[in-house]
DOVO-161897 format. One record per residue (C-alpha): residue number from 1; residue in one letter; x, y, z negated. Coordinates in Angstrom, 1 decimal, m for minus. Each point is the difference from the previous one (the first is absolute). Example, Ala and Ser with C-alpha at 12.3 -4.5 7.8 and 13.67 -1.06 7.14 Angstrom:
residues 2
+------+------+--------+--------+--------+
| gupa | doba |     xx |     yy |     zz |
+------+------+--------+--------+--------+
|    1 |    A |   12.3 |   m4.5 |   m7.8 |
|    2 |    S |    1.4 |    3.4 |    0.7 |
+------+------+--------+--------+--------+
//
This chain:
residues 168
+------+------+--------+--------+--------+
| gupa | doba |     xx |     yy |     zz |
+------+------+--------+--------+--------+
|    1 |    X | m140.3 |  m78.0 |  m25.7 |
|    2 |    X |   m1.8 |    2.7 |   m1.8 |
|    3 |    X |    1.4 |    3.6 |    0.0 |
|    4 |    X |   m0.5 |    2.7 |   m2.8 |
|    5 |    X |    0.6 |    3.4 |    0.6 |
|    6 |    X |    2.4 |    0.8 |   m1.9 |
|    7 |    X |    0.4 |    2.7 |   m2.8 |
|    8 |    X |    1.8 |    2.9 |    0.4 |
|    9 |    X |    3.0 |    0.6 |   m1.5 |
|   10 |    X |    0.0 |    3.6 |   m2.8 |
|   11 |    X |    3.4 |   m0.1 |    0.6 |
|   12 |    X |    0.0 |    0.7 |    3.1 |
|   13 |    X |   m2.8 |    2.4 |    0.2 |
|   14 |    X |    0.0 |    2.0 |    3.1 |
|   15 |    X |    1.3 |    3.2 |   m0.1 |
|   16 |    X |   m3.1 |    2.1 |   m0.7 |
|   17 |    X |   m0.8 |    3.1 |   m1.8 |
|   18 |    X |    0.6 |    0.0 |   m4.0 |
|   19 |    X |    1.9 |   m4.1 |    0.1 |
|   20 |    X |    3.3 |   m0.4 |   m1.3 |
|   21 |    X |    2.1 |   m0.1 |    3.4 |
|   22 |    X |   m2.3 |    2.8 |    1.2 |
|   23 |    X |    2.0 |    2.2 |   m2.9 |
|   24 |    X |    3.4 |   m2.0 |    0.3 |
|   25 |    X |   m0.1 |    1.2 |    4.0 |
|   26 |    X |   m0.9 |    3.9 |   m1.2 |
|   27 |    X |    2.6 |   m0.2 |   m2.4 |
|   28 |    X |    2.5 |   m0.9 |    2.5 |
|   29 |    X |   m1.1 |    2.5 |    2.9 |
|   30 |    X |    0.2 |    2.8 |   m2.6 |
|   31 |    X |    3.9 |   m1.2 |   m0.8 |
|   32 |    X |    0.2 |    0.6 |    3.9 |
|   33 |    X |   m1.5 |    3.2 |    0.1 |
|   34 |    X |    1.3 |    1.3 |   m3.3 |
|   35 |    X |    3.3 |   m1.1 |    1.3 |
|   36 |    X |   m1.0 |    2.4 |    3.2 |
|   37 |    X |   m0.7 |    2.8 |   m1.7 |
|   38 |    X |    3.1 |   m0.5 |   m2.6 |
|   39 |    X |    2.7 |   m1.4 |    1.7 |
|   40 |    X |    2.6 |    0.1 |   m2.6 |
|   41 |    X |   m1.7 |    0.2 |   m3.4 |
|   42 |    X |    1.7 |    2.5 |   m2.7 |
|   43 |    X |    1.8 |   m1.4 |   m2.5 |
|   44 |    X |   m0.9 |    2.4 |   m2.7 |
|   45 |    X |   m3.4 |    2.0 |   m0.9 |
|   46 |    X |   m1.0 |    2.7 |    2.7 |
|   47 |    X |   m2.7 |    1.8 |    1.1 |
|   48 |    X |   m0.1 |    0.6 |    3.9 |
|   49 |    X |   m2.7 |    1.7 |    2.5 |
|   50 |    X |   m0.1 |   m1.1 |    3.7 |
|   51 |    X |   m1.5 |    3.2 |    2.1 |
|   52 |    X |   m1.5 |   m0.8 |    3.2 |
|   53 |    X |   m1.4 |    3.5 |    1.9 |
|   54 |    X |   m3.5 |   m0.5 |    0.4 |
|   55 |    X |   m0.5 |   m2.9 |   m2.7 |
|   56 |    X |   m0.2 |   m0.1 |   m3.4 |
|   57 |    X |    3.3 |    0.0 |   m2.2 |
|   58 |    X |    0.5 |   m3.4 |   m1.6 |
|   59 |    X |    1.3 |   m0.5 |   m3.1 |
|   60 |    X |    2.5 |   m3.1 |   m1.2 |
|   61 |    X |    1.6 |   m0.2 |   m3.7 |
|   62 |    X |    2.1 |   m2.6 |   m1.1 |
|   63 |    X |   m1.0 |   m0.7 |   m3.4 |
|   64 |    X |    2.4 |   m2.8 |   m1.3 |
|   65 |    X |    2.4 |   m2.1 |    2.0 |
|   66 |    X |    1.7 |   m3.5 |   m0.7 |
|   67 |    X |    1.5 |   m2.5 |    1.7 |
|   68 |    X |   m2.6 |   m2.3 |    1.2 |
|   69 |    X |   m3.0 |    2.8 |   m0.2 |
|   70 |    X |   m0.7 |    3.4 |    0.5 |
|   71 |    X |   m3.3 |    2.4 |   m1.8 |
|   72 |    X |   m1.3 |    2.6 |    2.7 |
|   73 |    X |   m3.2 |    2.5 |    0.1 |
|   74 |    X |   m0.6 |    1.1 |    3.4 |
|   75 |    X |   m2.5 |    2.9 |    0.4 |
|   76 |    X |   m1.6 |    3.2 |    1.7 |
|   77 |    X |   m0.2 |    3.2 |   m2.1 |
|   78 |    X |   m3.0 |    2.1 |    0.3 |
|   79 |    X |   m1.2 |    3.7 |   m0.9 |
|   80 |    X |   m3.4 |    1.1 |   m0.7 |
|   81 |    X |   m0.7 |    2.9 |   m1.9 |
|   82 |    X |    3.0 |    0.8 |   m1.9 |
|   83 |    X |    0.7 |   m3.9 |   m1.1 |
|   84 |    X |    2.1 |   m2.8 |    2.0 |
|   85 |    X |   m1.7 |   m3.4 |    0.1 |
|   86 |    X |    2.1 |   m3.1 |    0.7 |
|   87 |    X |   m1.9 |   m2.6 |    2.7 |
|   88 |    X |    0.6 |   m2.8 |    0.3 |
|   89 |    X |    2.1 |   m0.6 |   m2.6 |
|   90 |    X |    1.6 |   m3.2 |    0.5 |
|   91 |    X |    2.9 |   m2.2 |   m2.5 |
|   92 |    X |    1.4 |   m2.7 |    2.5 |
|   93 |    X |    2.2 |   m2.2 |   m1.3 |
|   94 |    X |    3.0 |   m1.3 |    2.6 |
|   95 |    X |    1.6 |   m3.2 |   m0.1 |
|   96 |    X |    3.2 |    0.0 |    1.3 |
|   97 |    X |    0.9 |   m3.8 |   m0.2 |
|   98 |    X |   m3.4 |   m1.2 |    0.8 |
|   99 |    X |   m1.1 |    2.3 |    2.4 |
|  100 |    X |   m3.4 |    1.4 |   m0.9 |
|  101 |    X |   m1.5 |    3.2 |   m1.1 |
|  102 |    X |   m3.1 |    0.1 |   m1.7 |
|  103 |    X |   m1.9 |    2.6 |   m1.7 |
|  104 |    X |   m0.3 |   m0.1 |   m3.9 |
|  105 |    X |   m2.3 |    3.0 |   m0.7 |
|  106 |    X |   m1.7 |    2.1 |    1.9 |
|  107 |    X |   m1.9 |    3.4 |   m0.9 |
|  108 |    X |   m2.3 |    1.2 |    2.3 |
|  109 |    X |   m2.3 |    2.8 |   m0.5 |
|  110 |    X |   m3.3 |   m1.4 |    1.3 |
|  111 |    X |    0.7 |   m3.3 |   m1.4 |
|  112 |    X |    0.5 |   m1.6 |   m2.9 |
|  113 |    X |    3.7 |   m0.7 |   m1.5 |
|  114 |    X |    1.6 |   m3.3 |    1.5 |
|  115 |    X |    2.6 |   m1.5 |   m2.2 |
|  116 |    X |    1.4 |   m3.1 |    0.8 |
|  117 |    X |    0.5 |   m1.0 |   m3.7 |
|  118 |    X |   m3.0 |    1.3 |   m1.7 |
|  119 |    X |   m2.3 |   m1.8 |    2.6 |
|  120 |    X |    1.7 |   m3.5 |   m0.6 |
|  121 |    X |   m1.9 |   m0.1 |   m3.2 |
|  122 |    X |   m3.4 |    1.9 |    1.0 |
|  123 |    X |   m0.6 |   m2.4 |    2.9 |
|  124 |    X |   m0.3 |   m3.3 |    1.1 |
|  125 |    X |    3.1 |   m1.1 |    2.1 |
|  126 |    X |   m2.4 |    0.1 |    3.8 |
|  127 |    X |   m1.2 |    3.7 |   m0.8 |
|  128 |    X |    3.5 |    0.8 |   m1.4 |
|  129 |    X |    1.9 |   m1.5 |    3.8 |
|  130 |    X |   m2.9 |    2.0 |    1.4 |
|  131 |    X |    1.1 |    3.2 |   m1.6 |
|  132 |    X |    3.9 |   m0.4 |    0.5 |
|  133 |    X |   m0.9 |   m0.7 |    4.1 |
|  134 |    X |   m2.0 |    2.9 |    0.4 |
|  135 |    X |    2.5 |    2.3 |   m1.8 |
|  136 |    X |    2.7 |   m1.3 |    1.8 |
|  137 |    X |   m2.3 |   m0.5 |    3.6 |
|  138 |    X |   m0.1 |    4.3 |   m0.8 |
|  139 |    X |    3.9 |   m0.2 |   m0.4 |
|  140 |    X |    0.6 |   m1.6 |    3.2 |
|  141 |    X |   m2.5 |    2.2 |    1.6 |
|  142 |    X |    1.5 |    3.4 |   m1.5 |
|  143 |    X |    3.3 |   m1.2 |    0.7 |
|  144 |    X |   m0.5 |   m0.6 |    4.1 |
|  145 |    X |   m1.3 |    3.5 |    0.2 |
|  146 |    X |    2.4 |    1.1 |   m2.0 |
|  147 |    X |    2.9 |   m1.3 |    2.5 |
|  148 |    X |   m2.4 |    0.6 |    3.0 |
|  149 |    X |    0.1 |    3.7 |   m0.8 |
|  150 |    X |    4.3 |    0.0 |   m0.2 |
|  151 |    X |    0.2 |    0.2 |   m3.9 |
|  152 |    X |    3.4 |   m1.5 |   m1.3 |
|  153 |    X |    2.3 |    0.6 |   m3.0 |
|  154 |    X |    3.5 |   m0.9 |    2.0 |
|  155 |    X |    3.4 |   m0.1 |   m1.3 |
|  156 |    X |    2.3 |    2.7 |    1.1 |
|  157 |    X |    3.5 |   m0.4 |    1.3 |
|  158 |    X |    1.5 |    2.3 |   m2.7 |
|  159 |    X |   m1.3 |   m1.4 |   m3.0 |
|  160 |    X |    1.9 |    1.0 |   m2.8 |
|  161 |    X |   m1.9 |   m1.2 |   m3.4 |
|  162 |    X |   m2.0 |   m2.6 |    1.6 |
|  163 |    X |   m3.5 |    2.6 |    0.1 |
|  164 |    X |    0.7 |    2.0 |    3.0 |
|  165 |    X |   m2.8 |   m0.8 |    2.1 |
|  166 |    X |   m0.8 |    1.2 |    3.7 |
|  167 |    X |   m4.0 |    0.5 |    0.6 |
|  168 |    X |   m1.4 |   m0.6 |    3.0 |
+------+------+--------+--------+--------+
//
């Protein structure tokens, strides 16, 4: 009997940097950790600040909410020289029923734009699953120290209009 080695499957690629279930498992942990951070996500447009002494103040606005997704931008808020700089400055998209979060643009100062849309039809589809991991590997990164350092935009138990918020 002879036997071939056999071929590996590229469905089942192992979960490595830049692969499909590489981003599928980011997208996921940042539901988790978005979910952390926002317990209870607002039903309408808001703009909140979590103040932590000693850490940075970080910045959460609910763009647009619907049923099954929700439109964020999650940021710090600099000031040099008489002028407020925004870094990073991320959209993240939430799927409620699914349970994901990715990020769909991304403007950072000492890098280029990254816009989920726009780089569909710049780049082939291995550079473009590249790009979405790595935006979303700093996502999952930001967010853990985020959480680490005992930011959270909770709920409190005297709501009245559904955007009274309690920052920890």
């Amino acid at each position: 009997m002879i036997l071939l080695p056999q071929r590996p499957i590229a469905s089942l690629a192992p979960n490595e940097p830049g692969t499909f279930p590489a981003l599928m498992e980011l997208y996921e942990s940042n539901y988790i950790n978005m979910r952390r951070l926002v317990p209870t996500m607002p039903r309408a447009p808001v703009s909140l600040i979590s103040q932590i002494p000693g850490s940075l103040d970080l910045h959460f606005r609910l763009i647009e909410r619907f049923r099954y997704t929700s439109e964020l931008n999650l940021t710090y808020q600099f000031k040099q020289n008489d002028s407020a700089y925004v870094e990073p400055d991320l959209r993240i998209r939430v799927y409620h029923d699914a349970r994901l979060a990715e990020v769909v643009v991304a403007h950072r100062r000492h890098f280029p734009i990254f816009d989920a849309e726009s780089l569909a039809v710049q780049r082939m589809a291995s550079a473009q699953l590249y790009w979405r991991w790595k935006m979303n590997r700093f996502l999952f990164k930001w967010l853990n120290y985020c959480l680490r350092q005992g930011h959270r935009f909770e709920e409190t138990a005297h709501q009245a209009n559904g955007r009274s918020f309690n920052f920890s």
